[in-house]
LUMZA-466270 format. One record per residue (C-alpha): x, y, z. Coordinates in Angstrom, 3 decimals. Layout:
<sepas>
((X,Y,Z))
...
</sepas>
This chain:
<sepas>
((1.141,-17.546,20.920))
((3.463,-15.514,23.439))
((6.609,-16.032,21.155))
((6.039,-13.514,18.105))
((7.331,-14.924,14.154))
((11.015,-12.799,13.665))
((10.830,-11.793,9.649))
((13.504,-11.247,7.625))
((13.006,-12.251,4.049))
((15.371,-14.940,4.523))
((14.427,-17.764,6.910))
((10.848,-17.894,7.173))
((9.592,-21.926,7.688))
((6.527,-23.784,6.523))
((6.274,-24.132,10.271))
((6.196,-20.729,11.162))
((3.985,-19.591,8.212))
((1.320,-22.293,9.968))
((2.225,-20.934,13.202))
((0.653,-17.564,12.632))
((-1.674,-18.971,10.283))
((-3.583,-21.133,12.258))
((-2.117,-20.656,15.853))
((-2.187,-17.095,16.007))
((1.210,-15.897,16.496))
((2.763,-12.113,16.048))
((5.345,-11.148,13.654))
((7.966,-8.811,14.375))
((10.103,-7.215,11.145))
((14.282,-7.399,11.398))
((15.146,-4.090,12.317))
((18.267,-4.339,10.683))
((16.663,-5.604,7.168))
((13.863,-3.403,7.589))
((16.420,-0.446,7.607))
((17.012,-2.192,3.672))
((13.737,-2.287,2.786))
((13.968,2.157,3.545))
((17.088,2.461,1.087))
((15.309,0.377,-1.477))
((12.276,2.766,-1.515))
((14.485,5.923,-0.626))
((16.400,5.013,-3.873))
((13.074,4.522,-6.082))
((12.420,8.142,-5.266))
((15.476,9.195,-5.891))
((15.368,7.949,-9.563))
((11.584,9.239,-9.975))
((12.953,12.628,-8.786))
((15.347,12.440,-11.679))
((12.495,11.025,-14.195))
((14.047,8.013,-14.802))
((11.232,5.269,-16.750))
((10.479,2.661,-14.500))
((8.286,-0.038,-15.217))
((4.990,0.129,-12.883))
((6.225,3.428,-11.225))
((6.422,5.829,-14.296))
((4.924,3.488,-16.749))
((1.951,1.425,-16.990))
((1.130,-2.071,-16.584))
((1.258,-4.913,-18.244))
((0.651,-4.080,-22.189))
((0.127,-0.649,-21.045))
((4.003,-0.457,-20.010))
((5.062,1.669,-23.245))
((2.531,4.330,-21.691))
((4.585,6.922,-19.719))
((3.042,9.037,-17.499))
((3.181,12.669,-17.217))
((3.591,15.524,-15.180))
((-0.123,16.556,-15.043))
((-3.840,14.341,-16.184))
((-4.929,14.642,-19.426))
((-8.524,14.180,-18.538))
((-8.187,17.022,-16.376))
((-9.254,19.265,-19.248))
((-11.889,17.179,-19.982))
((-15.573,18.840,-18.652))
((-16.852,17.846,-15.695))
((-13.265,16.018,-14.730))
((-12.205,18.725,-11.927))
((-15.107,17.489,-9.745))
((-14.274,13.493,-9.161))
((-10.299,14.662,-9.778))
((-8.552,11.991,-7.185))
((-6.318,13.115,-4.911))
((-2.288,13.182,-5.031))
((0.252,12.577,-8.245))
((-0.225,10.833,-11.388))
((2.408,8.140,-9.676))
((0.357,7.648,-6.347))
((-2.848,7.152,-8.467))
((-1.506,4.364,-10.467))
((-0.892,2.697,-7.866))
((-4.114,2.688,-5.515))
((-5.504,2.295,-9.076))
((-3.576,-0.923,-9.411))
((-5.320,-2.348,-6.791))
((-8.617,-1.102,-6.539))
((-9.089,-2.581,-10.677))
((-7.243,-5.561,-10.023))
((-9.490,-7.007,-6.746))
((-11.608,-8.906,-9.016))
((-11.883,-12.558,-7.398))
((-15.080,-14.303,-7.055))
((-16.357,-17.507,-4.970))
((-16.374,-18.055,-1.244))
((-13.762,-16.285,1.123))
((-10.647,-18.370,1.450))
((-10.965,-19.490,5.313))
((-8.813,-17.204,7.535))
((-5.517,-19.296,7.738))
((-4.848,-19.085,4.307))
((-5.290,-15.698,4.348))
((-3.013,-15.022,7.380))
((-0.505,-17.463,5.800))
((-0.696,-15.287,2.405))
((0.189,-11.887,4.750))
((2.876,-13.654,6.588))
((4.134,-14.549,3.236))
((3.944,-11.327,1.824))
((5.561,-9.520,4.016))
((8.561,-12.022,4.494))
((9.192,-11.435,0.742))
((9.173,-7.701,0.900))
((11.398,-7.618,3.506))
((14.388,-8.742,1.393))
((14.632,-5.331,0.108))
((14.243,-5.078,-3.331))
((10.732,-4.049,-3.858))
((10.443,-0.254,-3.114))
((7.748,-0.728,-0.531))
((8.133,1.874,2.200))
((9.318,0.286,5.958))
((6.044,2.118,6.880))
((3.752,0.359,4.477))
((5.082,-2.830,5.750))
((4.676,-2.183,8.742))
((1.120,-1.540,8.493))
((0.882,-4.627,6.537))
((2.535,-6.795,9.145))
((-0.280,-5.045,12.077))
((-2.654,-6.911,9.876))
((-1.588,-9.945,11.435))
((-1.190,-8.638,14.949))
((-4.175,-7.132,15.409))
((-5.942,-9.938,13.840))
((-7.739,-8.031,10.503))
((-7.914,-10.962,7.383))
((-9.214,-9.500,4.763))
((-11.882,-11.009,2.706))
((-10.600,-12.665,-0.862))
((-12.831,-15.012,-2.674))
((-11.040,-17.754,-3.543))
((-11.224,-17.803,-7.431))
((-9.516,-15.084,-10.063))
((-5.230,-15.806,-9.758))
((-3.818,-17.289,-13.114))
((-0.554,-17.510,-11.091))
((1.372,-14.770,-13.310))
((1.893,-12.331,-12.997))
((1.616,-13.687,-9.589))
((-1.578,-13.600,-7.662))
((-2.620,-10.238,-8.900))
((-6.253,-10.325,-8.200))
((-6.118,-12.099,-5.107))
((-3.487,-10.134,-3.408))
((-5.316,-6.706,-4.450))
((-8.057,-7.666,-2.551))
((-5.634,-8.382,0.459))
((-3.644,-5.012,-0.222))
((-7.080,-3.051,-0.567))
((-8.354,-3.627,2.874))
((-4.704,-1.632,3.618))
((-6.013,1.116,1.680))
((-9.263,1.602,3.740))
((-11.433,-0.920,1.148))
((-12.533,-4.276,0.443))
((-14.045,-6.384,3.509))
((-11.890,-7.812,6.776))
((-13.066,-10.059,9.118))
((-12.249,-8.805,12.779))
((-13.006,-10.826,15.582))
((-15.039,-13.124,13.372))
((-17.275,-10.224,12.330))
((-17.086,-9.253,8.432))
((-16.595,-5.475,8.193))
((-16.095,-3.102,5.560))
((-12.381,-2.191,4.917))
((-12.473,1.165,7.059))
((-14.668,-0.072,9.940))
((-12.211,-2.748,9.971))
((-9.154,-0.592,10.223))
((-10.972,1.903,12.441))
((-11.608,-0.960,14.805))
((-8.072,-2.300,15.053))
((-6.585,0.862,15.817))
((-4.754,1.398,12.371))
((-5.127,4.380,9.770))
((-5.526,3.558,6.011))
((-2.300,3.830,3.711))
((-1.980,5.891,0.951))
((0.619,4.419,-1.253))
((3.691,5.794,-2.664))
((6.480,4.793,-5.661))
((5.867,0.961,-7.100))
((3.819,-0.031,-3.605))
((1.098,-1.167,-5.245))
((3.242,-3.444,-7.456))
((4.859,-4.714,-4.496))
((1.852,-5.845,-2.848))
((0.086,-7.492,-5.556))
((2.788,-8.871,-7.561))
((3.648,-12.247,-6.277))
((3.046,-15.971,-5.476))
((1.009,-15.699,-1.883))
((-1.948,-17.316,-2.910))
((-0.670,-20.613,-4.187))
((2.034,-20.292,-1.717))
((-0.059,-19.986,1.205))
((-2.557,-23.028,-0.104))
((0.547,-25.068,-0.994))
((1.963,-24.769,2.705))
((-1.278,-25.525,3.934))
((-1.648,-28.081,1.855))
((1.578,-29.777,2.675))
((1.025,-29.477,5.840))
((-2.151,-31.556,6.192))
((-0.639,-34.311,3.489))
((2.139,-35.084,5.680))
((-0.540,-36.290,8.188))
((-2.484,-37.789,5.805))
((0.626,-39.775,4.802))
((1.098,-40.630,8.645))
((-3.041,-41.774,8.693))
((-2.688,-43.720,5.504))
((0.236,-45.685,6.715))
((-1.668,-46.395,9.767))
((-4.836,-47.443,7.831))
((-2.946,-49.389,5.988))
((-0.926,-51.219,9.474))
((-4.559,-51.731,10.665))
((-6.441,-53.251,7.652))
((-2.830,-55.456,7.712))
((-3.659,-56.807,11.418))
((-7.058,-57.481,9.940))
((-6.468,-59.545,7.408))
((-3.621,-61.323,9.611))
((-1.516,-60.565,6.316))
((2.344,-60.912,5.725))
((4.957,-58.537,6.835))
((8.080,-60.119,5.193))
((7.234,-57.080,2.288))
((8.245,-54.382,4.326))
((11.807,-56.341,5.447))
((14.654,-53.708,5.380))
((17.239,-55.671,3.504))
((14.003,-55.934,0.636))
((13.968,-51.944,0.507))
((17.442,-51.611,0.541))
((17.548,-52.754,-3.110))
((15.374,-50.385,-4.380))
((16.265,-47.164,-2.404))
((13.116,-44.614,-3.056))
((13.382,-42.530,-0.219))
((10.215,-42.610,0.205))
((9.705,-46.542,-0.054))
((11.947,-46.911,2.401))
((10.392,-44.694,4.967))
((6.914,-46.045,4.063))
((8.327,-49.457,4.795))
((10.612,-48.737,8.397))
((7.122,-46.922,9.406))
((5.259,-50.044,8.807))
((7.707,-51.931,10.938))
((7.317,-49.974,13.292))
((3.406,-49.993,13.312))
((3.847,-53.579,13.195))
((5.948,-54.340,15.441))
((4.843,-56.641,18.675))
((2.295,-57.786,16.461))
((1.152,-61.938,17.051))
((-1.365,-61.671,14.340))
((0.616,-60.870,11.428))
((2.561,-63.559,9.698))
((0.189,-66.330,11.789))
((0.173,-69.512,10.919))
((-2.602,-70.553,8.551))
((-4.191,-72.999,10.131))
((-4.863,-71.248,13.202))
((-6.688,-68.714,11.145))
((-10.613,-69.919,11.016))
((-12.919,-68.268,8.736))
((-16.727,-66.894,9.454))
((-19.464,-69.030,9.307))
((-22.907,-67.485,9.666))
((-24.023,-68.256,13.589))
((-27.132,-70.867,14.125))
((-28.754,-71.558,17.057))
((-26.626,-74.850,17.526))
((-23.157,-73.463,16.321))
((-22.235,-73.330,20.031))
((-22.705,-75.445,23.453))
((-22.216,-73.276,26.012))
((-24.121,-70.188,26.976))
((-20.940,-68.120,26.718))
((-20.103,-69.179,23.692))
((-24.119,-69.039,22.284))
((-23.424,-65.303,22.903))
((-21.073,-64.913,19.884))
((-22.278,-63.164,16.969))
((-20.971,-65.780,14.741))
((-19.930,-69.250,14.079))
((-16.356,-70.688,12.534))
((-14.546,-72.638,10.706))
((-12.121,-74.887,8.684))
((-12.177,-77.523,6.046))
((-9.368,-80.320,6.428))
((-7.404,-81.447,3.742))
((-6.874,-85.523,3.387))
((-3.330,-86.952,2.990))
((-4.795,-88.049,-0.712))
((-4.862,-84.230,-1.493))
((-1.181,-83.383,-0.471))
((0.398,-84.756,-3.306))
((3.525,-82.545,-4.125))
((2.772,-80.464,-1.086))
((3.814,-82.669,1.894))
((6.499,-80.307,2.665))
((4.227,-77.427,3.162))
((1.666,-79.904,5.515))
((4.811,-80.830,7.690))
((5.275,-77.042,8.903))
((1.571,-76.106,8.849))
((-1.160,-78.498,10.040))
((-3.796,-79.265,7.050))
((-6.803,-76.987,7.645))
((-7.504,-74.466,5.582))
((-9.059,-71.253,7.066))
((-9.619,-67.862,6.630))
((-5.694,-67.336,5.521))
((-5.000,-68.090,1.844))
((-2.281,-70.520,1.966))
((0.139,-68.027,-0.413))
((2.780,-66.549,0.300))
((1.983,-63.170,-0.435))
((-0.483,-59.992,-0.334))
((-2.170,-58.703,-2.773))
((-0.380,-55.556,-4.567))
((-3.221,-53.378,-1.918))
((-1.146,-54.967,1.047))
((1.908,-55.683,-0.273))
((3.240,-52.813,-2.558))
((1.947,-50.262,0.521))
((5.584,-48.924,0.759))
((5.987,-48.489,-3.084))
((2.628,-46.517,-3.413))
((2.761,-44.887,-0.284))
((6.468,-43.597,-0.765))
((5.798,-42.582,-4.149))
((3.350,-40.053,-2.557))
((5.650,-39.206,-0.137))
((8.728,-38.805,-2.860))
((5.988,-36.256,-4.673))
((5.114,-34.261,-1.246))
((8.594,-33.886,-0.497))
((9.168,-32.394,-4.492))
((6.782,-30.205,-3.135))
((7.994,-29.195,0.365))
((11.294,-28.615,-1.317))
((10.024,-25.852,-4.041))
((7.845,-24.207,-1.371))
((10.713,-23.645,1.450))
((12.815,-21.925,-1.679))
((9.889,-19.916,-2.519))
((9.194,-18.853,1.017))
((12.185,-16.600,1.017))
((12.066,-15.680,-2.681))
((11.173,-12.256,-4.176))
((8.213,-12.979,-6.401))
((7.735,-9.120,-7.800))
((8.685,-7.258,-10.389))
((10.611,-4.815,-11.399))
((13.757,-5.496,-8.901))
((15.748,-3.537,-7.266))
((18.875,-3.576,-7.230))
((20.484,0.226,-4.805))
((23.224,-1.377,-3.622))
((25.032,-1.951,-6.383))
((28.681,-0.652,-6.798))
((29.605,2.211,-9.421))
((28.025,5.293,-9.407))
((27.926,5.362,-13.386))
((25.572,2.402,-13.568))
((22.261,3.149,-15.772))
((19.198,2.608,-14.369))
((18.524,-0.443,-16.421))
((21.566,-2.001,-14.163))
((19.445,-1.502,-10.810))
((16.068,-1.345,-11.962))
((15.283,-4.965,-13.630))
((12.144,-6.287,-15.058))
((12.563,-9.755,-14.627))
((9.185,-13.110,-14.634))
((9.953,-14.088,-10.969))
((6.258,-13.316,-10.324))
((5.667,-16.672,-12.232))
((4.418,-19.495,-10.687))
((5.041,-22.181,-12.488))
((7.660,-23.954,-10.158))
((4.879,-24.236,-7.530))
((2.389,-24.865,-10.200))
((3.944,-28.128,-11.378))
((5.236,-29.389,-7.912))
((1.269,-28.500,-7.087))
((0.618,-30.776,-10.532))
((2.833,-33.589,-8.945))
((0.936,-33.806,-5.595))
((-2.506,-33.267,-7.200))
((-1.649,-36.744,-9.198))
((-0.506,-38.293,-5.966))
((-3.844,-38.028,-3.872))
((-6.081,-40.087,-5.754))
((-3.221,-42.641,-5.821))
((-3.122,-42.272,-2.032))
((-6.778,-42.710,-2.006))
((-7.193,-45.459,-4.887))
((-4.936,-47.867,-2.965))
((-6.796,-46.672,0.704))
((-10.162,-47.789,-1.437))
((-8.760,-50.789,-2.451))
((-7.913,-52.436,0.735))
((-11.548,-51.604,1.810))
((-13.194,-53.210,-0.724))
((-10.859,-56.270,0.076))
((-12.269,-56.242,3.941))
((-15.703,-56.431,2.752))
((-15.699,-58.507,-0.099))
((-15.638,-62.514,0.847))
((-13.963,-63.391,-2.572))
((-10.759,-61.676,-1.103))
((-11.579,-60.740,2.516))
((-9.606,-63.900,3.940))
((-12.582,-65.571,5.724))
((-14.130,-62.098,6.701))
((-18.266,-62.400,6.752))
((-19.416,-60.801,3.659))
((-19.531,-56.960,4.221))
((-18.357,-57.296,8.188))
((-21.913,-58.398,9.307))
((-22.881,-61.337,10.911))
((-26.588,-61.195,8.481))
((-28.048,-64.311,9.804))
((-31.322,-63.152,8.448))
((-30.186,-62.004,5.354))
((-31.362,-58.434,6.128))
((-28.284,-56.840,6.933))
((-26.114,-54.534,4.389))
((-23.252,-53.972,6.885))
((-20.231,-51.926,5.529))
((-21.088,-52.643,1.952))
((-22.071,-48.939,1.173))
((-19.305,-47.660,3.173))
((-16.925,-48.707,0.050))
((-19.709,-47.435,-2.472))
((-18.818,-44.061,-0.424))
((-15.364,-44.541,-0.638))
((-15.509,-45.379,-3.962))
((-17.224,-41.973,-5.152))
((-15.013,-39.994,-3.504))
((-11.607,-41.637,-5.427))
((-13.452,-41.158,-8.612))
((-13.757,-37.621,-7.580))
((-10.313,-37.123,-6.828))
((-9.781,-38.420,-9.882))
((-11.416,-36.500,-12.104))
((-9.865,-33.027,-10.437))
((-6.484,-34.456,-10.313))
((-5.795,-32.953,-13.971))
((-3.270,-30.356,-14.238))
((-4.005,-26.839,-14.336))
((-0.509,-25.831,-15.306))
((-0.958,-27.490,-18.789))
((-3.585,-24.694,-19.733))
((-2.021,-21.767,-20.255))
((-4.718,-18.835,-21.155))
((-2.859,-15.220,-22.425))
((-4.101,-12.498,-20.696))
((-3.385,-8.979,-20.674))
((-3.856,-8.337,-24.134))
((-1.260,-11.180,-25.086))
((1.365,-8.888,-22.652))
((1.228,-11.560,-19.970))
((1.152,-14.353,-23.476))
((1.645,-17.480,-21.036))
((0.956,-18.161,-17.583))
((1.194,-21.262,-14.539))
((-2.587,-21.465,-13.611))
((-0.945,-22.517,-10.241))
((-3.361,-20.954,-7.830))
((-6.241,-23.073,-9.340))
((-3.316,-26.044,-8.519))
((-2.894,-25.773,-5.041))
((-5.940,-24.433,-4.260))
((-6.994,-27.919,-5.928))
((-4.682,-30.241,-3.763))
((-5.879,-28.124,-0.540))
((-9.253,-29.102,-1.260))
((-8.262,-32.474,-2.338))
((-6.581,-33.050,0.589))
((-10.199,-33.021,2.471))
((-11.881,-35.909,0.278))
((-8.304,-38.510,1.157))
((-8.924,-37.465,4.757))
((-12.223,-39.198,4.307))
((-11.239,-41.934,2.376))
((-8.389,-42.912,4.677))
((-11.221,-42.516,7.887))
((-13.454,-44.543,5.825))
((-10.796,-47.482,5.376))
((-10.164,-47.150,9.236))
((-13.994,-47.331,10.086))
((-14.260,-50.571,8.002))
((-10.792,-52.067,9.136))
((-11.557,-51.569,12.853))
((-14.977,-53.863,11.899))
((-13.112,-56.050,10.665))
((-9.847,-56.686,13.347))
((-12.608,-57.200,15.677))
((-14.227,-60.138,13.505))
((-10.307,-61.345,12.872))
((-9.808,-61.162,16.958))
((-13.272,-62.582,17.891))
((-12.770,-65.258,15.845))
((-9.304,-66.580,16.029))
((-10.196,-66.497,20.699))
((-12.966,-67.968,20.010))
((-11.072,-71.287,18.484))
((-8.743,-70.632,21.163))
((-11.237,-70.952,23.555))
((-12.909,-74.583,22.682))
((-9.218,-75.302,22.255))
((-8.222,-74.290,26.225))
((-11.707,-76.180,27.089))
((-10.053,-79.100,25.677))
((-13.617,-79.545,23.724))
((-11.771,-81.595,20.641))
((-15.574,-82.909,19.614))
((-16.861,-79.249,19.723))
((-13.137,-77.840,17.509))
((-13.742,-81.179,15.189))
((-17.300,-79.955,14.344))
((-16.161,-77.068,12.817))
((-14.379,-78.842,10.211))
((-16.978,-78.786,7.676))
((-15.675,-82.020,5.556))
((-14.721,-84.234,8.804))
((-14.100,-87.565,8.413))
((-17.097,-89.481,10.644))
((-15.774,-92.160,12.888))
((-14.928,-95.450,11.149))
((-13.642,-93.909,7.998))
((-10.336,-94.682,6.685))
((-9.061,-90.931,7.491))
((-11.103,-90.680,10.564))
((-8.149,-92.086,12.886))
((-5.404,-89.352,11.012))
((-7.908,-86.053,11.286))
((-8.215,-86.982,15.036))
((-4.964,-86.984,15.384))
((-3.920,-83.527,13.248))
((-7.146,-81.996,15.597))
((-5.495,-82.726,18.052))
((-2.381,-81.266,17.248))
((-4.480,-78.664,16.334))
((-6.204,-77.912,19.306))
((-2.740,-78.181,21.945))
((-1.165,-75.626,19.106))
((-4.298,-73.287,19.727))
((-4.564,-74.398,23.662))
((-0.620,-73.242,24.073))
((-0.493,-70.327,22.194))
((-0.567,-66.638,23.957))
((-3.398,-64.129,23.109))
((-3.046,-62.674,19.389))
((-3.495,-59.195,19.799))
((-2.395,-56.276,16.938))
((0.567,-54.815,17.827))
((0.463,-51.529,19.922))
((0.020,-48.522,17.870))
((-2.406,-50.355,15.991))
((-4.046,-51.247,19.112))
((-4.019,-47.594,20.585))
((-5.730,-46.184,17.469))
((-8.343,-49.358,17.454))
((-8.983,-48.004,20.972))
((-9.320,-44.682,20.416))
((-11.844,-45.423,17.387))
((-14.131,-47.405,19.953))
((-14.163,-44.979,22.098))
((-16.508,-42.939,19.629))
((-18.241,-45.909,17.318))
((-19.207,-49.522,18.769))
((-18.789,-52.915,16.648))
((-21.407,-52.856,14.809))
((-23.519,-56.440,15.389))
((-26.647,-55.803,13.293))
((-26.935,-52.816,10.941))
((-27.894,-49.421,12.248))
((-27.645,-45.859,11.200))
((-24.639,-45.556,10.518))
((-24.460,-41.832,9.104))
((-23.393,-40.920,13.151))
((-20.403,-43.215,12.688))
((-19.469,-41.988,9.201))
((-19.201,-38.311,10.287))
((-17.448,-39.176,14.036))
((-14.695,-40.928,11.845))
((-14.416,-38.372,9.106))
((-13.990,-35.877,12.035))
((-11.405,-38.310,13.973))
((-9.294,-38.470,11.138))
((-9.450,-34.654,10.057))
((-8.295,-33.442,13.673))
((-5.007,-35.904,13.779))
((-6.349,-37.183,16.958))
((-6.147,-40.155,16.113))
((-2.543,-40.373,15.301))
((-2.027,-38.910,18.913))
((-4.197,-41.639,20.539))
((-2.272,-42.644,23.818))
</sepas>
């Protein structure tokens, strides 16, 4: 990106974090706040001059903080010590020993957009000025980004306080001329990785080492990520959901805006003026009943003529006698009496029609989440702060110089809990509505598993909700919260902590199993709109034809000619077929359409089974890109 990322510790986005994360962009420090992040660290060296204690500059860490250091090393006088002595002061070795100890993570690398969003991160929180860090050693950390060096950091180690210690260290100690970077795509060692982006290693001064390990990045980064990719989920899910709706030629009255306006979630109500919308222009929602047919398995007679023989299936209805409408007479005056594929009811199951109660919910829990992120963006997550700007020149040190638990993450830790319990809720309900499509019990005239199977040889989509079903089972078992377990560490110094790295680094990779869930609902839906299309045209067809003897024979319980009801079904067949005859096509309406569309251009209907692993993995990879919610 041309446009570089302005940083001043006070207004960094969620889309500008993913802008240099994943799209490559620059970042250029305030030079106004920068000039504050100076008299921060010029005033930590002014109280280290006078020999003031300072937690993590002339102290130790964590349960070592009642250790002071002195002027010269003990161990110096120990034999042999002169030889491996390191370089510089006590002060400057505490730190570089800070983070050379603390890079202790394990697992695979975190990919590089969550590492680029943890430096963007890190150094929009340094730059509000209260850390200590050097404007140099910021800046160095900031050509990180720039010239493209993301350091290596497994993924596993944070316990989320104090902050992302071990995590961060191994970010901070590729700054120091250690570690592993990846440059170019090529994994390096530390210095080669420096050397080859033109930048010098830092040695680091007064509290710097604190500063650049002591905070939220990690489960801040993986949270905005994460957020990021469940707002399109949300978008794909609703758009499952409009899709397997149009296939089942279900009921829209559920989503009516003076229904939502009772029970105000904001979510619900979005969830429900997006389905509108989705919906809207649609002629197969809310059809009539009886012009829905069901599947019948095709013979070689189903049809007459030779375009017809060419279906892949045969239809239709069973007529209900006058004798059978008692107390329903009322209903049989507005709809004709043949009973399809549509359940005469007047509502959807909960799968279809509680989709803006479940759906919003989730949304409700994302936007919890988007809300505690964007205030941590521009928080200070370290510890101690400082405070140099603070009237009266009598102040004590303790007045300026505050140890403080902002380094705790358990605000993103339990908004991470509330969206971890949301995805397999997301995905449950996604499941659900697949396992309707292919199950005739509750498929609304469907064939059984979306294939024709006139040999009985076919499995169709059957296994494709077996798949489905694994993966919410999955989702459910790792949607437990992290954040409950609390394990001490630091020899009971650091006595309770937010586990919230494990929790977004959970939802992140949650986030990947719904995407497939959601593409496997669409796979199956698009199956089945096509059966729902083919179907309902082709009774539209013998009904344009004006074929009443070939539309009467698929009436399984027709009257023959010369019984008592023969002379009434001829005439409601009629009506039937001019009500068929008359009407306009019934198509989906146009975004569901467009995203039909763009699924067909990668995977055919499927007739007869076939290998079906190609589809599987062209949907999965449809719905993980977001092009299909950008299909034209």
């Amino acid at each position: 990106m041309s446009t570089a990322v302005r940083l001043d510790g006070a207004s960094l986005t969620r889309a500008q974090v993913l802008a240099v994360a994943r799209d490559g962009a620059r970042v250029q420090l305030d030079a106004a706040q920068l000039q504050r992040v100076q008299r921060a660290a010029d005033f930590l060296a002014e109280q280290v001059a006078r020999q003031e204690p300072i937690y993590g500059v002339t102290t130790g860490f964590g349960s070592n903080a009642d250790k002071l250091l002195g002027a010269h090393r003990v161990r110096d006088e120990l034999p042999g010590s002169r030889a491996d002595a390191p370089d510089g002061t006590l002060l400057e070795e505490l730190q570089r020993n800070l983070v050379i100890t603390h890079a202790v993570n394990v697992g695979e690398p975190f990919a590089p957009d969550v590492v680029r969003a943890m430096l963007v991160i890190r150094v929009n929180t340094l730059m509000r000025g209260h850390s200590g860090i050097r404007a140099s050693t910021l800046q160095a950390l900031a050509e990180l980004i720039n010239r493209d060096v993301v350091p290596v950091i497994p993924q596993k180690g944070s316990v989320g306080a104090s902050g992302d210690l071990s995590p961060l260290s191994h970010l901070a100690l590729v700054l120091l001329g250690g570690g592993e970077a990846f440059v170019g795509g090529e994994r390096l060692p530390g210095a080669e990785a420096l050397r080859r982006a033109g930048l010098a290693p830092v040695r680091l001064s007064f509290k710097e080492g604190l500063a650049l390990n002591n905070g939220t990045a990690q489960m801040l980064a993986t949270g905005v990520l994460a957020i990021e990719r469940m707002q399109m989920l949300l978008r794909t899910a609703d758009l499952a959901a409009a899709m397997t709706i149009e296939a089942f030629a279900g009921r829209a009255r559920a989503f009516d805006e003076k229904v939502h306006a009772l029970r105000p979630h904001p979510g619900q109500v979005e969830t429900a003026a997006n389905l509108r919308a989705l919906l809207d222009g649609s002629t197969l929602v809310d059809i009539d009943y009886h012009l829905v047919p069901r599947f019948r398995t095709w013979q070689p007679d189903a049809w007459q003529t030779p375009e017809d023989q060419a279906r892949h299936f045969d239809i239709a209805w069973d007529w209900v006698p006058a004798n059978q409408r008692h107390g329903r007479e009322a209903f049989y005056r507005r709809f004709l009496p043949f009973r399809g594929g549509k359940k005469h009811q007047p509502q959807d199951s909960y799968s279809i029609r509680c989709i803006p109660q479940v759906h919003g919910a989730v949304r409700d829990a994302l936007a919890q989440a988007a809300r505690v992120i964007d205030i941590e963006l521009n928080a200070v997550t370290d510890n101690p702060l400082l405070f140099p700007d603070l009237p009266g020149d009598d102040l004590p040190i303790e007045a300026r110089v505050i140890s403080a638990g902002h380094f705790h993450g358990m605000p993103l830790a339990l908004a991470m809990s509330y969206l971890k319990a949301a995805i397999p809720v997301l995905a449950s309900i996604s499941e659900r509505r697949l396992n309707k499509l292919v199950d005739p019990a509750t498929s609304d005239g469907l064939p059984a598993f979306l294939i024709g199977n006139e040999d009985g040889t076919d499995s169709g989509f059957m296994i494709v909700q077996y798949s489905a079903a694994a993966l919410v089972n999955d989702l459910c078992s790792r949607a437990h919260p992290a954040s409950v377990y609390s394990i001490p560490t630091s020899a009971n110094a650091e006595d309770h902590v937010s586990m919230g790295a494990n929790e977004a680094r959970h939802v992140l990779d949650m986030t990947a199993d719904l995407s497939h869930v959601l593409a496997l609902e669409i796979y199956t839906a698009a199956q089945a709109l096509d059966y729902r299309r083919d179907m309902i045209e082709a009774a539209r067809s013998l009904a344009r034809r004006g074929d009443a003897m070939q539309l009467a024979a698929k009436v399984t319980n027709a009257p023959r000619p010369g019984h008592e009801h023969h002379a009434q079904f001829a005439s409601e067949c009629e009506a039937l077929m001019r009500e068929l005859a008359g009407s306009g096509d019934f198509q989906p309406s146009a975004p569901v359409r467009r995203a039909w569309a763009r699924v067909r251009e990668d995977i055919a209907f499927m007739q007869r089974d076939r290998a079906m692993d190609g589809d599987v993995a062209r949907i999965c990879a449809l719905v993980d890109s977001g092009d299909l919610l950008r299909a034209p």
